[in-house]
C-alpha positions, 0 to 999 in steps of 0.5 A: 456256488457254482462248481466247474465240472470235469474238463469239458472236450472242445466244441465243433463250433470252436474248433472250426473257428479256430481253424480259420481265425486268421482267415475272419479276422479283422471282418465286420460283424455282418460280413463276419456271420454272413460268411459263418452262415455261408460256409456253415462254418460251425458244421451241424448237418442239419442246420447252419445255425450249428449243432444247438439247433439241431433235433436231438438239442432242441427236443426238450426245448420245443417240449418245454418253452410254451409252458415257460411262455405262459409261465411269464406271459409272453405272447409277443417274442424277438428271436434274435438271432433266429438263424435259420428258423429250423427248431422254433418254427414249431414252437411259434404256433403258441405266440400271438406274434413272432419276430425271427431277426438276424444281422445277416441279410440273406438269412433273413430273407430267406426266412422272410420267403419261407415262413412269414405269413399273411397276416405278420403273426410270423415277420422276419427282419434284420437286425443287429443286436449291439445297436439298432432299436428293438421291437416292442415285444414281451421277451427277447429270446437270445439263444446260442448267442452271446457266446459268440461275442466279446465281452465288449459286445456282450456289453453293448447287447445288454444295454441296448436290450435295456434301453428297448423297454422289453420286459424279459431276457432269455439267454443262454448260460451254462449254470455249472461254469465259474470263470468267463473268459473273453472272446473274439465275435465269432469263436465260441466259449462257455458263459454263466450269465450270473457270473463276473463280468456279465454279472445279471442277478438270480435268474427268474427261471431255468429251463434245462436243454439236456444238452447231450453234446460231447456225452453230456459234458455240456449238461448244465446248457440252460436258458436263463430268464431275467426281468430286464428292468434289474440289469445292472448299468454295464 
């Protein structure tokens, strides 16, 4: 059983949001994100895709995700969203083919000018993850994502993960978090994916960040790996 650690200190990410909340109400999810690129609205120096993409968040990830891409097979992999590309660009290399894929359109196609490549090993496209069809890949990576969406939307993204035929889901989730708590699109909060009302079963595997924001209070951050196949109907 799960147990919540010591009172977790709010998130940059939050905290910003929180600051313009009336400000972004109201936005469609594209316009929504877009000005969240735009304005960096969730404050990282070193990336507009927020502090977990940062160097020091990701370190042991780039370390540790092609040993958990052989581990399942996966060769064929949709990074959605992949915001700005500032970390994975240096785990792609291990991968037979690489889909980065955002719902904001300039992101993309600055990716698309930057970092695609000749032979489309290397493809950015954009999409939105409630609802267009998916590509036909091994596993869809959804980092630092559904913690930016309603319970609604949560939703939504999982079923329509479901319906694309991929094999596998990694996402984030905070193992040591009991209660999820609804959200608006945009703000930020914790999720454990095993937990109500998301629900998944036993993750596959775990891979830990070592998340060391906020002097370790976030250290359960993982990213979950679960058989799509065994979701629940939502």
């Amino acid at each position: 059983m799960p147990r919540e650690p010591r009172k977790r200190p709010p998130v940059l990410a939050h905290q910003r949001f929180v600051e313009r909340a009336q400000e972004l109400s109201g936005l469609g999810s594209e316009a929504l994100f877009a000005e969240i690129w735009r304005s960096n609205l969730w404050g990282a120096d070193q990336s507009r895709s927020g502090l977990g993409s940062e160097e020091a968040a990701t370190s042991h990830l780039v370390a540790s995700l092609p040993d958990l891409f052989r581990q399942f097979g996966i060769r064929m992999l949709l990074d959605l969203p992949c915001g700005d590309f500032n970390w994975m660009q240096t785990v792609v290399h291990d991968l037979d083919r690489y889909i980065g894929a955002d719902i904001v359109s300039d992101l993309v196609a600055q990716n698309a000018a930057i970092h695609s490549n000749a032979d489309g090993r290397i493809s950015f496209r954009k999409l939105n993850l409630l609802n267009d069809e998916l590509p036909s890949v091994d596993a869809i990576l959804c980092r630092d994502c559904l913690v930016h969406l309603s319970f609604a939307n949560i939703r939504k993204a999982l079923r329509n993960i479901r319906r694309s035929g991929i094999s596998w889901l990694i996402a984030t989730t905070f193992t040591d978090h009991v209660l999820n708590i609804d959200a608006v699109d945009g703000d930020w909060r914790l999720l454990n994916m095993e937990r109500p009302p998301i629900g998944l079963s036993s993750a596959a595997a775990i891979l830990n960040e070592r998340c060391q924001e906020a002097g370790g209070a976030y250290g359960d951050k993982s990213l979950g790996v679960w058989k799509i196949a065994d979701f629940p109907p939502f």
